[in-house]
Structures are given as C-alpha cells and as structure tokens.
C-alpha positions in Angstrom: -0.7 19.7 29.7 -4.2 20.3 28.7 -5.6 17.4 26.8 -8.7 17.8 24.1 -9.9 14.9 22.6 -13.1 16.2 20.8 -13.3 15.2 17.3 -11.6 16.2 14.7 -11.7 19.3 12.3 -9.5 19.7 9.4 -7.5 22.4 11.1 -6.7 20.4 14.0 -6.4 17.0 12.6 -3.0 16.4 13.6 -3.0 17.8 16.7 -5.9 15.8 18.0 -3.9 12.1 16.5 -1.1 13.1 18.5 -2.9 13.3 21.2 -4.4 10.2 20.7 -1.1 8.9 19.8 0.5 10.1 23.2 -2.4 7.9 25.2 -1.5 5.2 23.3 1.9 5.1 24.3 1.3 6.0 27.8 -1.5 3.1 28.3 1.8 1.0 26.8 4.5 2.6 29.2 2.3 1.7 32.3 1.9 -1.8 31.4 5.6 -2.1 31.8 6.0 0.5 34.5 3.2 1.8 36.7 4.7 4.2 39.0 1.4 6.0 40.5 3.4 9.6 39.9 4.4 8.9 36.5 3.1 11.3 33.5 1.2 8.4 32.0 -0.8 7.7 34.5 -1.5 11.5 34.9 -2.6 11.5 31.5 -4.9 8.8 31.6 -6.9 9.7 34.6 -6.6 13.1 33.0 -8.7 11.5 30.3 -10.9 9.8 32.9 -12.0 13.1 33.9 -14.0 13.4 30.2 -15.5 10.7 30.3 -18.4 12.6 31.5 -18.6 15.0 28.9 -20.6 14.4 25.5 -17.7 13.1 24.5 -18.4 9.9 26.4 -22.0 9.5 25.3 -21.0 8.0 22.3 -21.7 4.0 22.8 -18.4 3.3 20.9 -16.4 5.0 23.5 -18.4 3.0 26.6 -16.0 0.1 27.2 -13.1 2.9 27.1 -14.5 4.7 29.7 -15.0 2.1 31.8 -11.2 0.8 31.6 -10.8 4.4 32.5 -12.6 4.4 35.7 -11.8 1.1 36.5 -8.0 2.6 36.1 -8.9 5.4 38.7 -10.2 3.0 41.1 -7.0 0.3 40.4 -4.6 3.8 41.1 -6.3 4.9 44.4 -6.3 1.2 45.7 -2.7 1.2 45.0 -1.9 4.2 47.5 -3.7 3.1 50.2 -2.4 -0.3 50.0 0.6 -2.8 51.7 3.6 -3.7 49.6 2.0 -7.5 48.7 -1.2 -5.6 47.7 0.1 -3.5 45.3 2.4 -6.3 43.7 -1.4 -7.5 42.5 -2.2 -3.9 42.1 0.3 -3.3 39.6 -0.4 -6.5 37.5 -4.3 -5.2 37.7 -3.6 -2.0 36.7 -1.1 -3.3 33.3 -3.8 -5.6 32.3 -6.4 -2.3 32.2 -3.9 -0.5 30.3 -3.5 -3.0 27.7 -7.3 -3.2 27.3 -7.1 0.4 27.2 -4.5 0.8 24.5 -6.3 -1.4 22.2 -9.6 0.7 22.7 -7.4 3.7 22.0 -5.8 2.1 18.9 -9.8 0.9 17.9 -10.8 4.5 18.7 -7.7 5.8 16.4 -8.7 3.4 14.0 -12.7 4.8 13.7 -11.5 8.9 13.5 -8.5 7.7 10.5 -11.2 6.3 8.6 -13.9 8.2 9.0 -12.0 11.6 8.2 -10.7 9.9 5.3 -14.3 9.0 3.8 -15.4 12.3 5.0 -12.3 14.6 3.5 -13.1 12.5 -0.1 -16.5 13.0 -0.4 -16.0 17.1 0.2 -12.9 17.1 -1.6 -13.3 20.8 -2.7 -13.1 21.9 0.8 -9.7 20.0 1.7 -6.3 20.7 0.3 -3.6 18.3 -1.5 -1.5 18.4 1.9 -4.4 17.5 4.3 -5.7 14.6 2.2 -2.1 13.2 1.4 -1.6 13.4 5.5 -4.8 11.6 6.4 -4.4 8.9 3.0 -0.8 8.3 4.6 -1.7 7.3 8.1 -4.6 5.1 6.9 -1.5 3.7 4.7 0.3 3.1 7.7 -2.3 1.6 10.1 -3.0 -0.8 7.8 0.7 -1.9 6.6 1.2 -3.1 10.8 -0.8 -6.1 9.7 -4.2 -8.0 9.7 -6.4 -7.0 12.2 -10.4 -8.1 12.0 -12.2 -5.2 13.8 -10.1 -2.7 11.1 -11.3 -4.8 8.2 -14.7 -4.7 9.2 -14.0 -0.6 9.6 -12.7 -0.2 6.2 -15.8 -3.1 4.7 -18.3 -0.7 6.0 -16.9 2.4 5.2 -15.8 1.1 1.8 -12.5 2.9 2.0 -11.8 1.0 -1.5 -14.3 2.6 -3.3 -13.5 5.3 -1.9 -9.4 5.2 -2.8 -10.3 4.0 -5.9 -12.9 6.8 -7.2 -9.9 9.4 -6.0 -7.3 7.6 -7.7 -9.9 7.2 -11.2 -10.9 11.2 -10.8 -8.6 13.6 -12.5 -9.8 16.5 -10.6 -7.8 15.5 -7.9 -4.1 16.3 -7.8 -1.8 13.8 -9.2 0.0 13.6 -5.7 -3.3 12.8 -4.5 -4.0 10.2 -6.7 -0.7 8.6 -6.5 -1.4 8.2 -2.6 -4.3 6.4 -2.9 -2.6 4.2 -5.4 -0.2 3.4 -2.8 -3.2 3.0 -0.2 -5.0 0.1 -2.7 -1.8 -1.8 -2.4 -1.2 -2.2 0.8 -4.9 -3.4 1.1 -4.3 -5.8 -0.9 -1.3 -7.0 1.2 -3.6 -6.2 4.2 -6.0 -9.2 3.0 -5.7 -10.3 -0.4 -8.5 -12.8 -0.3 -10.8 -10.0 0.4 -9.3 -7.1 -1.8 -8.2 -8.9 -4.6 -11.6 -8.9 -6.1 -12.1 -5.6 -5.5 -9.1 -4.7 -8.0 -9.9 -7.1 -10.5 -13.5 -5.6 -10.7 -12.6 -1.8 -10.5 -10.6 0.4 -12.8 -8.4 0.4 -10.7 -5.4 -0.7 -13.2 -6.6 1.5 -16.3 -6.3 4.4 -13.9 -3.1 3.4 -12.9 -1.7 3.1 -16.6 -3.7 6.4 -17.6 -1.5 8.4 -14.6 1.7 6.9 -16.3 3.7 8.1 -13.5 6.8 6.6 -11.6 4.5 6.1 -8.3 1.8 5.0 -10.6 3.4 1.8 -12.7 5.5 1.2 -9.1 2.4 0.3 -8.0 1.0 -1.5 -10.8 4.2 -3.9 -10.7 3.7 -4.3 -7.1 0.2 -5.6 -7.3 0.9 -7.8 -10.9 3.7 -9.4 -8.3 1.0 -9.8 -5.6 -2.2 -10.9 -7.8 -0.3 -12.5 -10.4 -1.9 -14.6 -13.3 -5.3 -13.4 -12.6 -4.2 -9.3 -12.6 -2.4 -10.3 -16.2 -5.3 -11.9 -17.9 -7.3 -8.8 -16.5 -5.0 -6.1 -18.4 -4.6 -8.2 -21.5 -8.6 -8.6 -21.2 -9.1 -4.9 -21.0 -6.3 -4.1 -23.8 -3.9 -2.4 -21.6 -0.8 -4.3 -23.1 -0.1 -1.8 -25.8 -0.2 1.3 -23.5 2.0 -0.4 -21.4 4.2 -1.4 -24.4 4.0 2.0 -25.4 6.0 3.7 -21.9 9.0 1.5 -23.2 9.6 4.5 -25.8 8.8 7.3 -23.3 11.1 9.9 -23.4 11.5 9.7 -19.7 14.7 7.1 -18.8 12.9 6.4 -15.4 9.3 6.0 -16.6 10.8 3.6 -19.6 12.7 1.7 -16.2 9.5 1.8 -14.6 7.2 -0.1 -17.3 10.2 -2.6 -18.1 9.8 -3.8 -14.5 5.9 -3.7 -15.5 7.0 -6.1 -18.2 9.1 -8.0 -16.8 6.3 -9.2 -13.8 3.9 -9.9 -16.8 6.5 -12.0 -18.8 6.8 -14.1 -15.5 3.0 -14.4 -15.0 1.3 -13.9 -18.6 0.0 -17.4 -20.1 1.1 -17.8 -23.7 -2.2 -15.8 -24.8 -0.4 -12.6 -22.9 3.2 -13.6 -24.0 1.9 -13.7 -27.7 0.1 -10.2 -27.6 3.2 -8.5 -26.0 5.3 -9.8 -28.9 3.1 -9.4 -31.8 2.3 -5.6 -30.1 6.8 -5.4 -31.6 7.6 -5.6 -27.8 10.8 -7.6 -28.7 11.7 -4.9 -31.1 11.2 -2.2 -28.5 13.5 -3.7 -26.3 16.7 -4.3 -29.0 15.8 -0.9 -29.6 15.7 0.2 -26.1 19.0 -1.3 -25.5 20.7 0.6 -28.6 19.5 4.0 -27.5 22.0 6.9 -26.7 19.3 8.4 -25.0 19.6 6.0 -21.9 23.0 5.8 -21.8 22.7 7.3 -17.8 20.4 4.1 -17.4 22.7 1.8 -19.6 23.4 -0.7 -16.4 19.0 -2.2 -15.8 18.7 -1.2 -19.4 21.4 -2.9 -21.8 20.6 -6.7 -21.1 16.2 -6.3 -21.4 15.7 -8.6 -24.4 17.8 -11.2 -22.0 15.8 -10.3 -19.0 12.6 -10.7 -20.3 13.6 -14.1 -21.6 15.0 -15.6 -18.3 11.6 -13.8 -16.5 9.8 -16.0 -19.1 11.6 -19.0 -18.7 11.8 -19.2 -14.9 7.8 -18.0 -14.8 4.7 -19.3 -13.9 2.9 -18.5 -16.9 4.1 -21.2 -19.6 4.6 -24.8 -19.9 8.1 -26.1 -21.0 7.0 -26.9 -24.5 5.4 -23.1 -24.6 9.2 -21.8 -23.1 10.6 -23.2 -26.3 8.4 -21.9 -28.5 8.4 -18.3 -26.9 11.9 -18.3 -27.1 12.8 -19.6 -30.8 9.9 -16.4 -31.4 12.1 -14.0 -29.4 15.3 -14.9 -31.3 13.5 -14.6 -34.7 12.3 -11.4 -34.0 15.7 -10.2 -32.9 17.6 -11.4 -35.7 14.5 -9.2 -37.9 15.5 -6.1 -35.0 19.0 -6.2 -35.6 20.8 -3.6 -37.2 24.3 -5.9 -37.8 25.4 -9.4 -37.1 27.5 -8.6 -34.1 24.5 -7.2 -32.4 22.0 -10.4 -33.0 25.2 -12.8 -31.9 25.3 -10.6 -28.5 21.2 -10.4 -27.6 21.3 -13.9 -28.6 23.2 -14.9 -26.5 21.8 -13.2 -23.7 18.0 -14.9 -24.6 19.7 -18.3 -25.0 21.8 -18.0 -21.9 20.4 -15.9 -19.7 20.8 -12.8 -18.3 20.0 -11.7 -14.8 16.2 -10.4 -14.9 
C-alpha cells in the first residue's frame, strides 16, 4: 500500500488521519512485537523513505525523521545480527517506536488543530459535515486526558475563541454550533484551571441559552456541574435566570426535561441571591404547574415529583447555609400552598419538599 502523508485538503482529510492513524498503531504493535517482516515495520520504513521529500523540511517534523532513520538503521542491524544481539536489538528498536508514536500522535495533534482553525476562519468554503468531522476528533483527542504539549497547541491557536465565535455566530448550522458546545466542555474537563476563565469571560453561556436546544442546555448543565458557584453567579449576573425559567413551559417535553436538570444544578450551587431570583421569577409555580400538566404525561416519571426535587437539590447543596435551607424552604411551601389548585394537591407537594424526594 502506497502511503501519502502530504498535508491535508478538505477533500482528503480523512483519508490522510487514517493514515496517520495506521502509523500510530503500527509504531505501537512493534513495541510489543518487532518481527523484521511484519506490515508495521514495512510501513514505517515506508515512511522513512519521505523523509527526504519537502515534506521533511519542516523543523516540526525533524525529530520524527530522525527516529525514522534511526529505525532503518536499528532494522538492518537486526538482520545481520546473532540471536543475543538482536534480544538488545529488539528492545532498541521498541523504545524508537514509542518515541515515534508520540511524535506521530504530536504530529496528529498539530494537522487536528490547525484544520480546525483553518476550516473556521473560511467557513463558507467548508460544509456542516466536514466541520462537524474535524470539531469531533479535536473533541476526542482531548477527552484522552491532560497532555502539556496539546495545551500549549490549543493556547496558541486559541481553539476557544475559536469554538466559541462558531458556537455565538448564527450563520453557522445549529449542528455545527451544538458541536462546538460539546468541544468547550470537554476543555474545560481537559484543564479547568486554565478554561474556566475563558467561559466565565465569553458568551459562551448566553449563546448556549439563546440555541435553547437539547445538546445545548446538556451542555450548559454539564459545565454549571463542573464550574459550579462561580458559573451561577455568572448567569444570574448576566440575567439569564428568566430565560432559563422560561424553557420550563416549552412546549417541547424533552427541552422542558432538559432546563429542569439546568435547574436543578443551579438550585444545588446558587447562593441565596440566585435561589431568591429563581423563586420570585414564579419558578415554584412553574414547577406545581409543570407537574399538573397533561401535556407531559409521556414524561410523568422525572417530571411529577420537581417541586420535591428542587428542594432536596437545595437542601443537600453547596450554595446555602442551614439557617438560609430553612428559610428557602418555608418560601417554597408558601408559594405552593398560593400554586395549588385544591388541598389534596398542597398536602402531596408538601410532603415531597418537607420530606424529600429523590432529585
């Protein structure tokens, strides 16, 4: 099999990652078994045999080429040589290919990002399907953990920015958008002490509530569940409460399901300043109403007990002192009792706020 390995067009994109892809994992079969006749070691020499093409001539690629050659020189020794020669050999050569599959991976690493800045800034020229594919495997990299040389890759790109003007920029498709969405959290679980700040300082959030989709307040009760108190003074600071409050009577079962869990995070994070503003903005009266609908009876199950649920997430939170738990509660019960369209219906949300109710 031919290999190519020059850079990538939007046409062959995925071609030329699984190529790189496939050198990966032979540079990690030969550390394991380096047979001088296996495919893996036909494919890396076969790669050794660019490295003087223009290709090479790019400093980042140096080192790689010269674990290739080195490779080549570790493979020829190792025909020529005795049986207790090539037991070093062998342990020579798997150390090379482990250096070898982490320049691959850094190489990987450089072409992901760098298409992905590249397709963003000419947008116009790329479809929905080609940036969803090259948002995803950034996505992907990143989600196999921390790794230094990576951050510093997506620093000085400023992939965030990037994500972030895609996601805020209705002129992409809302597939699109939702991708990056995903992308910004799993930055954040990447390093939060770096990306964190980044959120808290972007509009990040009022582009996530403006989309108002499933994907879209999935992620925004992923990262209130990963930033916490700071995220929920940040959207009570901006005066996104209400519009959040206000999904609770969409139409849509799923998207109402989808900004109760929104709620729910807040009610276990929000200080009393975000506690009060929900329930003054009539969330309590939302929910008993939420819970009486007919129109969610499919979602009756996550849907019937929400007054209880956001009381327990309140009680058991972060957010409040004990003496503000009290207080918050007595409020919840008063405003049900107002909400309550017959005795029998306070006495059972009652007793769901005062005993619980699994959130």
């Amino acid at each position: 099999m031919e290999l190519s390995v020059s850079p990538p067009k939007q046409e062959n994109n995925q071609q030329f990652f699984r190529v790189l892809e496939a050198l990966k994992q032979a540079s990690q079969h030969l550390q394991t078994n380096n047979s001088s006749n296996s495919s893996a070691i036909k494919a890396l020499l076969e790669l050794e045999n660019e490295s003087n093409s223009l290709l090479f001539d790019d400093p980042q690629l140096s080192t790689l080429s010269a674990h290739l050659t080195t490779l080549k020189t570790l493979i020829q020794s190792l025909h020529k040589s005795l049986a207790l020669r090539k037991l070093f050999l062998r342990h020579d050569i798997s150390k090379v290919c482990a250096k070898i599959e982490s320049e691959i991976q850094s190489w990987i690493d450089r072409e992901i990002i760098e298409t992905l800045t590249r397709s963003i800034q000419v947008q116009k020229n790329c479809g929905d399907e080609y940036l969803i594919d090259i948002i995803d495997r950034f996505k992907d990299r990143i989600s196999l953990g921390f790794d230094r040389e990576l951050q510093h890759l997506v620093l000085k790109s400023k992939v965030f920015e990037e994500l972030g003007s895609m996601l805020c920029d209705s002129r992409f498709s809302k597939g699109v958008r939702e991708r990056s969405a995903f992308a910004i959290a799993e930055l954040i679980q990447f390093n939060k002490d770096v990306f964190v700040g980044k959120v808290l300082m972007s509009r990040t959030i009022r582009a996530l509530i403006a989309l108002s989709s499933l994907s879209s307040l999935k992620v925004l009760s992923l990262l209130i569940k990963l930033i916490k108190s700071p995220l929920v003074d940040e959207i009570e600071c901006n005066g996104q409460i209400p519009k959040i409050l206000s999904l609770l009577s969409y139409k849509d079962g799923a998207i109402c399901l989808s900004a109760m869990d929104c709620v729910l995070e807040i009610g276990y994070f929000g200080r009393k300043e975000v506690i009060e503003v929900m329930i003054n903005e009539g969330l309590i009266e939302k929910l008993v109403d939420l819970e009486r609908k007919e129109s969610v009876k499919v979602l009756r199950e996550p849907l019937m007990s929400c007054v209880g649920r956001f009381a327990v997430q309140v009680e058991v939170g972060e957010g409040l002192r004990q003496r503000e738990k009290r207080e918050v509660k007595q409020e919840i019960l008063k405003r049900v009792r107002v909400a309550s369209v017959s005795d029998a219906e306070f006495a059972f949300i009652a007793a769901e706020v005062l005993w619980g109710s699994s959130p």
